[in-house]
C-alpha positions as CSV (number, residue, x, y, z in Angstrom):
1,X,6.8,-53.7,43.2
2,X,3.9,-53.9,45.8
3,X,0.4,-53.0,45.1
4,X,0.9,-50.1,47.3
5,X,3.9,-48.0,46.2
6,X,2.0,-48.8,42.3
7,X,-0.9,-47.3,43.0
8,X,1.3,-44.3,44.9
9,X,3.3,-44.0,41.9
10,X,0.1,-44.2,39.6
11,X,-1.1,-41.2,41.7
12,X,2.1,-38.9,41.2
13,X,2.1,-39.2,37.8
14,X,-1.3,-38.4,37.8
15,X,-0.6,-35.5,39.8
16,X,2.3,-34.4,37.5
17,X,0.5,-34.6,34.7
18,X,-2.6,-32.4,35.7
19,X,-0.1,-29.8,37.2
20,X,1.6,-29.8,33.8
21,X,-1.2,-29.0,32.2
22,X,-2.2,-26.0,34.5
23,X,1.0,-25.0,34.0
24,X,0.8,-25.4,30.1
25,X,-2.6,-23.6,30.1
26,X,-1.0,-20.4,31.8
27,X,1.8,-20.3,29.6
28,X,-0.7,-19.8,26.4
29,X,-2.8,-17.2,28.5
30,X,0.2,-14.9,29.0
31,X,1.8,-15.8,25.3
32,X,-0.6,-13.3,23.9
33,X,0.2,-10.3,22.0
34,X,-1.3,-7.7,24.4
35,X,-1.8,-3.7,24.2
36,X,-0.8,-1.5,27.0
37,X,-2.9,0.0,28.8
38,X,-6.1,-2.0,28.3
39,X,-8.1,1.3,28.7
40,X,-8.1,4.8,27.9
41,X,-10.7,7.0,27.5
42,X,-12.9,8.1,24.1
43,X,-11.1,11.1,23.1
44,X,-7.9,10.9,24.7
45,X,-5.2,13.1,23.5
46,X,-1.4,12.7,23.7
47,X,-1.1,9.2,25.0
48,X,0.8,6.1,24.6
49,X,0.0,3.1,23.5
50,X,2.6,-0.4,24.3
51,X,2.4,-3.1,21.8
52,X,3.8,-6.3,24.1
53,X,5.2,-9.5,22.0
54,X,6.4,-12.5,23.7
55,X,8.4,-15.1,22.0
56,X,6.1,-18.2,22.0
57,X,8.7,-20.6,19.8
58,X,11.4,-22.7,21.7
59,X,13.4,-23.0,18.6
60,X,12.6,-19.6,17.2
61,X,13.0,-15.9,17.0
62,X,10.1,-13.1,16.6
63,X,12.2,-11.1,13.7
64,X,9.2,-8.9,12.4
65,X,5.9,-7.5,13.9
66,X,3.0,-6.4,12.0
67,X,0.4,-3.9,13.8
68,X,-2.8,-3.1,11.9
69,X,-4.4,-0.3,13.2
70,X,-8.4,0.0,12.6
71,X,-9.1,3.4,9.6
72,X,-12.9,3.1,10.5
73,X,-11.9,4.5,13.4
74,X,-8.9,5.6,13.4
75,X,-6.1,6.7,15.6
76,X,-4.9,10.3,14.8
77,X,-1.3,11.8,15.0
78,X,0.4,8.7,15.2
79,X,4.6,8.3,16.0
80,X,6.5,5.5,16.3
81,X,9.3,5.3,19.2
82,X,12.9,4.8,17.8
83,X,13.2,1.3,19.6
84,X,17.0,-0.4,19.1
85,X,18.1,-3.4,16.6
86,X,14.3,-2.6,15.1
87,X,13.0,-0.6,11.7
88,X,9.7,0.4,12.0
89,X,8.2,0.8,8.6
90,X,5.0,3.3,8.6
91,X,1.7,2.9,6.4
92,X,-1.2,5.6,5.9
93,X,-4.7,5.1,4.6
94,X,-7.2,7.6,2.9
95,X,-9.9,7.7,5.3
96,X,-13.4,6.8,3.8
97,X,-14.7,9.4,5.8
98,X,-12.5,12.1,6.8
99,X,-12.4,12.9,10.5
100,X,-12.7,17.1,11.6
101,X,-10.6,18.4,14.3
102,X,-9.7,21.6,15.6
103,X,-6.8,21.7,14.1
104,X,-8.8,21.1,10.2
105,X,-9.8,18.2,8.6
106,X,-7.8,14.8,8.7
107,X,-8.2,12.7,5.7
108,X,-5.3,9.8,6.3
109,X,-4.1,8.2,9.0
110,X,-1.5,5.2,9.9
111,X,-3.0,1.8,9.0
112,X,0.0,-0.5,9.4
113,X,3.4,-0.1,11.3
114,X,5.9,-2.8,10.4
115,X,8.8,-3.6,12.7
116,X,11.8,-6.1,11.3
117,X,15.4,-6.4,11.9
118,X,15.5,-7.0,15.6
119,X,15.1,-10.8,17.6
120,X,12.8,-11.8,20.3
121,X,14.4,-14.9,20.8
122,X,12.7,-17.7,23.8
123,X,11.4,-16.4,27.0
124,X,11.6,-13.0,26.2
125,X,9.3,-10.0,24.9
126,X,9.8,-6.6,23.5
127,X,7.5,-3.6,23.7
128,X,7.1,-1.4,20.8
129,X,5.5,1.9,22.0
130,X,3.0,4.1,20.0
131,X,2.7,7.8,20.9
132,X,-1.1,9.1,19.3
133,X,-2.1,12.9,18.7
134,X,-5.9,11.4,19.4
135,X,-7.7,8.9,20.1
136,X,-11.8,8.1,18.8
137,X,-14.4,9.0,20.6
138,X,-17.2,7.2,18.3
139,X,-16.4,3.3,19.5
140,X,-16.0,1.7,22.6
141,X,-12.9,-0.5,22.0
142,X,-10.6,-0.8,19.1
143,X,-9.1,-3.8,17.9
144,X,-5.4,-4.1,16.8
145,X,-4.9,-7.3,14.4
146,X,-1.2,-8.0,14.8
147,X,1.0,-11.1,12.7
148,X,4.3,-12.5,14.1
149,X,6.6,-14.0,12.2
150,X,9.3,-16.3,13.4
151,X,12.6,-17.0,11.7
152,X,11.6,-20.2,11.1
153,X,8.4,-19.0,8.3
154,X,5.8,-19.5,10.6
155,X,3.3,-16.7,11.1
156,X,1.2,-16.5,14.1
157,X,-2.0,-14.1,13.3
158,X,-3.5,-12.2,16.6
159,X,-7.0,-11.3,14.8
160,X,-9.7,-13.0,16.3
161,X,-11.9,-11.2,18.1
162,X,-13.5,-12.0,21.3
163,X,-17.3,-12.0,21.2
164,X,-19.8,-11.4,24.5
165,X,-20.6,-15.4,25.8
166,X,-17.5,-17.3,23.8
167,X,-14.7,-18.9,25.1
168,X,-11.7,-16.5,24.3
169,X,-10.2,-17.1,20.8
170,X,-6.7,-19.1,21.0
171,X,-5.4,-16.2,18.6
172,X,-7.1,-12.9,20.3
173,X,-6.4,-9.4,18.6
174,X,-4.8,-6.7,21.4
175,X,-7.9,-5.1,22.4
176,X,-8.2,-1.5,23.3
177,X,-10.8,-0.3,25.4
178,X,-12.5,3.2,25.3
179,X,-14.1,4.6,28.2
180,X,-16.3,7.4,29.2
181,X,-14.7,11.0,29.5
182,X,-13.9,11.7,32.9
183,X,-16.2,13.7,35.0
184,X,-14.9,17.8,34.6
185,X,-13.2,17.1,30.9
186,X,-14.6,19.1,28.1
187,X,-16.3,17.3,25.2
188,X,-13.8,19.2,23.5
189,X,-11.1,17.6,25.2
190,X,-9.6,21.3,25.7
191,X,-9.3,20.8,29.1
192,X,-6.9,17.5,28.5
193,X,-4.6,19.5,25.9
194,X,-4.2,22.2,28.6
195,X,-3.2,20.4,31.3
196,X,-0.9,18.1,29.3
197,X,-2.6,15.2,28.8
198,X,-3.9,15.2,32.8
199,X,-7.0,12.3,31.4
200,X,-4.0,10.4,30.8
201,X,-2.1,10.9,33.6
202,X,-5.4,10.7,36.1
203,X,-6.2,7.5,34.8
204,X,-3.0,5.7,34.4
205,X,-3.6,4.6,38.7
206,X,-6.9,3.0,37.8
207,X,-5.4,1.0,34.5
208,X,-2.4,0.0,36.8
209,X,-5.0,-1.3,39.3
210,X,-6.9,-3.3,36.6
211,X,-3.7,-4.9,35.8
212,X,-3.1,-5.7,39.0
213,X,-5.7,-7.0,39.5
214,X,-6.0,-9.2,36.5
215,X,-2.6,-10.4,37.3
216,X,-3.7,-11.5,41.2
217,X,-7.0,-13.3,39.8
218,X,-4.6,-15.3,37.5
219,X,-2.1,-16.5,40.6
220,X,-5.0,-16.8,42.9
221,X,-6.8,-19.5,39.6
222,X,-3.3,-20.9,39.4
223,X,-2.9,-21.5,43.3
224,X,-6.3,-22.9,43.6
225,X,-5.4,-25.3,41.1
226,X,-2.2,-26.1,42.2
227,X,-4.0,-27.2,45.5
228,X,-6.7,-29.0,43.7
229,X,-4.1,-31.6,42.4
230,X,-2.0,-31.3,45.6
231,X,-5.3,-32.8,47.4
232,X,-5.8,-35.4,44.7
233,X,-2.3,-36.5,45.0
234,X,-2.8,-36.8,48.8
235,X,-6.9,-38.7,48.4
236,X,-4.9,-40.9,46.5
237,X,-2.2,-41.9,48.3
238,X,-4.1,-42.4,51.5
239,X,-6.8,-44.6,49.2
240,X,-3.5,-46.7,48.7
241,X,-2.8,-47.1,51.8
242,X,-5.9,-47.7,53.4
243,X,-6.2,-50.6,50.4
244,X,-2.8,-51.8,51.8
245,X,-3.4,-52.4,55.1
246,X,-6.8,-53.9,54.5
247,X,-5.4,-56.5,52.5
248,X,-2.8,-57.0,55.2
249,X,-5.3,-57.6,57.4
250,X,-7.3,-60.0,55.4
């Protein structure tokens, strides 16, 4: 093989390899369990929450989903959405310290929902969805630890929690993040119960955006990249070349 179509195969693996490894680097980013949407605000009263699990395994199934739900703040009112081929098994907490609404004086509340029975099997997800009576005003984010077993044993645990300046944790926790009350909303959130759940509704345009825009920085990081090794491949292919024809004409 000549010197030149070595070093041109040298380059394309090269190439290959660093474009697998983008690729590869994506693929972990979006094989996290993630909670939908990523904001709502302090307070918020007859939402939704979407619990996303991807499959992550190529030789295995997700066949049970464990959602821990945070009783120092705690989510009131909870229900769990009848979702098919799935069980969902529901655990409450006496709260340490009881939490006063207008409707009296709320001393449990859900700390665990268990779903088994069903398959996420390779290159698929399922969303389990959450409705909630109330949501804290007290914190600005809550954290929802969450373990995935596969049908194979192993247990993948989302709990780590991201901290301000760190790398993101390879296992991150579905993160929920509380924001002001809108501008015109009761601190009451009477206003919010009347109009059924209108905080939710208003800002479900401005979550979709955030997503959206999430998901455009990624493909923009990915493009970039992808051009990155495109332009490497090219530097070194014309390098080989160049190297050719100057030993030709030595």
């Amino acid at each position: 093989m000549s010197p030149i179509r070595t070093t041109l195969r040298r380059a394309g693996i090269v190439a290959a390899l660093t474009t697998a490894g983008v690729l590869a680097a994506a693929g972990a980013a979006f094989a996290h369990v993630t909670v939908h949407p990523e904001t709502y605000a302090k307070g918020a009263t007859d939402g939704v929450l979407t619990f996303r699990v991807p499959n992550e395994e190529d030789t295995a199934s997700t066949t049970k989903v464990q959602v821990f739900l945070p009783t120092d703040h705690p989510v009131l009112g909870v229900l769990v959405t009848p979702q098919e081929g799935w069980t969902a098994q529901v655990t409450t907490t006496k709260l340490k310290t009881p939490v006063k609404t207008d409707d009296g004086t709320i001393t449990e509340a859900v700390s665990e929902i268990t779903w088994t029975g069903g398959r996420i099997r390779h290159g698929q997800y399922q969303d389990f969805n959450v409705a909630f009576g109330q949501l804290p005003d007290d914190t600005d984010q809550l954290s929802f630890k969450t373990l995935q077993t596969y049908s194979d044993g192993n247990v993948v645990r989302w709990i780590e929690e991201e901290k301000k300046g760190a790398e993101e944790p390879e296992n991150p926790a579905p993160v929920l993040t509380l924001t002001a009350e809108n501008a015109g909303t009761g601190s009451d959130g009477a206003s919010d119960s009347a109009s059924g759940s209108s905080s939710s509704s208003s800002s479900a345009p401005a979550v979709a955006a955030d997503s959206t825009s999430s998901s455009d920085s990624t493909a923009r990081g990915l493009g970039i990249a992808g051009l990155v090794v495109g332009v490497l491949g090219l530097a070194a292919a014309g390098y080989a070349l160049a190297r050719g024809r100057g030993s030709r004409s030595e």
